[in-house]
N, C-alpha and C positions, 0 to 999 in steps of 0.2 A: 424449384429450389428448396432445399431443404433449410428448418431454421437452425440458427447456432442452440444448443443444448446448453443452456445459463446454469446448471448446475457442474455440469464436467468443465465448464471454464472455471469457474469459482474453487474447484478441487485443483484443479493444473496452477491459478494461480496461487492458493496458499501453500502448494506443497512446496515452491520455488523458494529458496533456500533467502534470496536476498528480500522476501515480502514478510511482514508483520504479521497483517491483516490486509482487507477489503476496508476502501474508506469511502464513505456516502457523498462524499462532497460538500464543501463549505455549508450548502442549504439543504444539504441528505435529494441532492438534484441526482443523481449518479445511483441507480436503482433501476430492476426491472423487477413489474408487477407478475406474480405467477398466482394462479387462482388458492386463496386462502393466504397468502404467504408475498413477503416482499425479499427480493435479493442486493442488499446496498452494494455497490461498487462495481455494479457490472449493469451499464444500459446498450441495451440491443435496437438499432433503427432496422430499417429495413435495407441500406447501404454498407452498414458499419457496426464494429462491436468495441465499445467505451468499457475501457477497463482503468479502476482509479484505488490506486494503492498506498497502502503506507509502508514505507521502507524500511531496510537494516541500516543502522550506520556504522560500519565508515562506508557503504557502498554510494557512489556518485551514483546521481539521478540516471547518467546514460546506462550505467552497467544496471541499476535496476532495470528502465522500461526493454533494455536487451533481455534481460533474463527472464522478464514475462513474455515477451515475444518467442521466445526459445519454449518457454514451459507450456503457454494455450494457444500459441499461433495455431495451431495446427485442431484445435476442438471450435475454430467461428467459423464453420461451413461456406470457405473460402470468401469469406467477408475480408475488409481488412480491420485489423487492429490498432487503437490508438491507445497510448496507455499515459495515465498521469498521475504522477507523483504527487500526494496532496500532502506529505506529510514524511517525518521520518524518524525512528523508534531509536533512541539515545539509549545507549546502555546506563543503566544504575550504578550510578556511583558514589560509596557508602563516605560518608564521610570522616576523615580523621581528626586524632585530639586537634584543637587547637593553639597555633603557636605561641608562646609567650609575646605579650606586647612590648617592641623596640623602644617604647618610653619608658624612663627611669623615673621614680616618684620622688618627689623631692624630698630629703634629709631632715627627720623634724629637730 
């Protein structure tokens, strides 16, 4: 059996239109060790391949982990896929003047 390639998963998942990034997991648990180098958000068992992302928003969590399973199902060398959501990327939003305050100041 051949192993899953943790790099071309890692390229499949960020190219998915509704992923951020790769996210390590609340304790950076969610990582495979490659000689010299570590890959967060993507752990490889020998059963299973954990893939743990950060979102777009407004995409709901299902339509994310569908659309990672759509974009690397197909690079975990017929393992299966679990995918989790650890997070999710809020657009920037600038903030405008501030309103005049609805209290009147007292009349000296």
């Amino acid at each position: 059996m051949t192993q899953p390639d943790v790099d071309r998963i890692a390229a499949a998942v960020l190219a998915c239109p509704l992923v951020a990034g790769l996210h390590g997991g609340r304790f950076g648990e969610a990582a495979t060790y490659l000689p010299g180098r570590r890959v967060a958000g993507i752990r490889v068992t020998a059963t299973e391949v954990f893939v743990h992302v950060t979102g777009r928003y407004p995409a709901t969590v299902r339509q994310i982990g569908d659309a990672v399973q759509a974009c690397a199902g197909t690079h975990t060398a017929d393992l299966p896929l679990t995918v989790t959501v650890e997070d999710l990327d809020l657009p920037t939003v600038q903030p405008g003047p501030t309103p005049p305050s609805p209290v009147k100041e007292p009349s000296p």
